[in-house]
C-alpha positions in Angstrom: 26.7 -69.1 -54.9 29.4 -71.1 -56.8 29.7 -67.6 -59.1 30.9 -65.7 -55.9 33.4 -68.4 -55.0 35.1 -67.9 -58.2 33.9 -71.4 -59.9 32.7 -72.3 -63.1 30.3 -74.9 -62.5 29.8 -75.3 -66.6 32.9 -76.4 -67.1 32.7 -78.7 -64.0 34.2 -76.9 -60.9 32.9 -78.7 -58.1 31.8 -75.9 -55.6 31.7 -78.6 -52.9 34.8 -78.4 -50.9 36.9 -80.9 -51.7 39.1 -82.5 -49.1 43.0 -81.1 -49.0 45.2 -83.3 -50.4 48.8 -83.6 -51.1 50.3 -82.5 -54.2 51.9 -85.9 -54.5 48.7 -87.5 -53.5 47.1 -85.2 -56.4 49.2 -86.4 -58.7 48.7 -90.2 -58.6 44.6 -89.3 -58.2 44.9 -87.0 -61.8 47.2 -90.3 -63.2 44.7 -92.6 -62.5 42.2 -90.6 -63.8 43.4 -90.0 -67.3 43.7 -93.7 -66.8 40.5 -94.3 -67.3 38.6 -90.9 -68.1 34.7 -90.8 -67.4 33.0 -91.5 -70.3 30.3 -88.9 -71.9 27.4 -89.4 -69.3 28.3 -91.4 -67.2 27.5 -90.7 -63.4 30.0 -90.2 -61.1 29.0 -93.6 -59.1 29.4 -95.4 -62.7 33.0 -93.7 -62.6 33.9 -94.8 -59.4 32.8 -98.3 -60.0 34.5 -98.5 -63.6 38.0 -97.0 -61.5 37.6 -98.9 -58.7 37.3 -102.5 -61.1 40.4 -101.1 -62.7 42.4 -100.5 -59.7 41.1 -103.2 -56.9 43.3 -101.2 -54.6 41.2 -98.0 -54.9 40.0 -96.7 -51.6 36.3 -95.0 -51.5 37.7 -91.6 -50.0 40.3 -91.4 -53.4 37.7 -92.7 -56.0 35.5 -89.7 -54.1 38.3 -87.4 -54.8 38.8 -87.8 -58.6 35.0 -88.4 -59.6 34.1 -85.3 -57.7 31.4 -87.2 -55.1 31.1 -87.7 -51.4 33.3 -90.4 -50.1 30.2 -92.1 -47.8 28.0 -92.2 -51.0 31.2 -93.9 -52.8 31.7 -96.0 -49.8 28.1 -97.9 -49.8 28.5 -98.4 -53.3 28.6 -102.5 -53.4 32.1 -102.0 -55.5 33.7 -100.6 -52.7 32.1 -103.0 -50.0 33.9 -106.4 -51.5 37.2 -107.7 -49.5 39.9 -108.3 -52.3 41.0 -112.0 -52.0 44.2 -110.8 -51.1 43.1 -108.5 -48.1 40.8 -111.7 -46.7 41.9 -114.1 -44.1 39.7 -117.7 -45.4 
């Protein structure tokens, strides 16, 4: 199926629709990205764990974006579930 929509799963086109985003929005997902890159076999859950301990400020639905995943699989992942400091009101 992903042959008659034109991808090349091989050389890692996702033929699971993506969510539309911005080209500015693009941009800052692709820079943090080649930020930090995922790593010869790594899963894409280790990759949003390893982006979002980089960048605290990650949301689940933009780690799901660049790694390629759904955003509610990203989302239960116990990276994502932790309050920053900042964002809690002890």
């Amino acid at each position: 199926m992903a042959a008659l929509m034109g991808l090349d799963v091989a050389a890692g086109e996702n033929p699971v629709a993506s969510p539309t985003v911005s080209a500015q929005d693009q941009a800052r997902l692709d820079e943090i990205a080649a930020l930090m890159p995922q790593r010869p076999r790594q899963s894409k859950a280790a990759w949003a764990d390893a982006l979002k301990a980089a960048r605290p400020d990650l949301s689940a639905a933009d780690a799901a974006i660049i790694v390629g995943a759904i955003k509610g699989d990203i989302a239960k992942r116990a990276a994502f579930q932790v309050v920053p400091a900042q964002l809690r009101n002890d």
